[in-house]
Every structure is written in structure tokens, then in C-alpha cells.
C-alpha positions in Angstrom: 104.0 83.0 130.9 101.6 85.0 132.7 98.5 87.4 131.1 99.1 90.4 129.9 96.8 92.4 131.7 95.6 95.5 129.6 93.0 97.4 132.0 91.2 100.6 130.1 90.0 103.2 131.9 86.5 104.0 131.2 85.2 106.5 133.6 83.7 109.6 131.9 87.0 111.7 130.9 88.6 109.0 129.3 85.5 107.6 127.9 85.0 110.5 125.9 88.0 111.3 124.7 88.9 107.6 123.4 88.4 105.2 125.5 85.3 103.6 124.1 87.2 103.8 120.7 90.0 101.9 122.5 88.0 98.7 123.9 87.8 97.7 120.4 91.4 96.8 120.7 90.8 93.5 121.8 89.5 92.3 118.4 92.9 94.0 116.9 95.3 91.9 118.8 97.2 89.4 116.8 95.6 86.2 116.7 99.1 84.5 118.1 99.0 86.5 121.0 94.9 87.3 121.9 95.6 83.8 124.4 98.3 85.9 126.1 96.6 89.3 126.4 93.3 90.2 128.5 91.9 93.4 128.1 89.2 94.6 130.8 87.1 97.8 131.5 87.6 99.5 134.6 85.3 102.1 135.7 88.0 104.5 136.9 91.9 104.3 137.2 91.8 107.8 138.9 94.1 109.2 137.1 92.7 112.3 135.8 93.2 113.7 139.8 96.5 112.7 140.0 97.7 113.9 136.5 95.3 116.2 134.6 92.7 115.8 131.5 94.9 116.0 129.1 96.4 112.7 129.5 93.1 110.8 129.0 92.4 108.0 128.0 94.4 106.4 130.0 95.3 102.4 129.8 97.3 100.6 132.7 99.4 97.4 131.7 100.5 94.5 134.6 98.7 96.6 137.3 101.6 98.9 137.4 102.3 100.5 133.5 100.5 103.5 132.7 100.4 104.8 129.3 98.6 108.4 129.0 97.0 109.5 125.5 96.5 106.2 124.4 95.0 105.3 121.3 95.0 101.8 119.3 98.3 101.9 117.8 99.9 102.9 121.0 98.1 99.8 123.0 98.9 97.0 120.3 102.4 97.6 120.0 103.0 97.9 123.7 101.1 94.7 124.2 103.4 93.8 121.5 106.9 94.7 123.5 105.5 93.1 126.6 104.7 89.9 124.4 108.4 90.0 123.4 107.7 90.4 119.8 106.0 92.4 117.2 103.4 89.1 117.2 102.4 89.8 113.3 104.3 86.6 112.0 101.0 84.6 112.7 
């Protein structure tokens, strides 16, 4: 199965309203799934032009999901659904 690919958006909108709150994620991630998931830092999704400030942060999934207002929560049970399980049982 391929990676999860969890990409957060860190340029300065996002950053401040959550973002740097949400790379902590990575140590939140189920231990049965954390070989299945890798979360990464990107400087800018570019977003914010597209859509408007109020959707930050912003967290893209598989190069192609994006998920607007995203907190913790949000990212470990969508990491979760993509996993094909809740992956708490381990």
C-alpha cells in the first residue's frame, strides 16, 4: 500500500492561524499506522489566492485532497479513513 502523504501548509497565513500547532500531528498518529503516514512541511500550497484567509491552515492529502480549517482532530481521523480504519486497536 502506498504512503499516505499528509503535506501542511506552512507559509505565513496558515502558519499563524494553526499550522505550526498542526505539525505536531505526526507524533499523534497511531503507532500502527505512523509506517503508513508521512507528514511534510511545505512552504506554501497557495491556497489562500485561490480560496480566501479564512480557510487556513490548510492540509493537502495524496497531492490532490484538500482539507480547509484543519486542526489535529480533523488530520488524524482523515489519515484514519484513508488508512481504512479508525487505526486505535494498536
Amino acid at each position: 500500500m502506498d504512503k499516505i502523504k499528509v503535506e501542511i501548509c506552512c507559509g505565513t497565513a496558515c502558519y499563524l492561524l494553526g499550522a505550526a500547532n498542526l505539525m505536531a500531528v505526526e507524533d499523534e498518529i497511531p503507532e500502527s499506522l505512523r509506517d503508513r503516514v508521512e507528514v511534510e512541511a511545505r512552504t506554501c500550497l497557495e491556497l489562500c489566492e485561490k480560496e480566501n484567509l479564512g480557510g487556513a491552515p490548510y492540509v493537502r492529502f495524496n497531492g490532490t485532497e484538500i482539507m480547509a480549517q484543519a486542526t489535529s482532530e480533523k488530520v488524524l481521523e482523515r489519515i484514519a479513513e484513508l488508512a481504512g480504519g479508525d487505526g486505535r486497536d494498536a
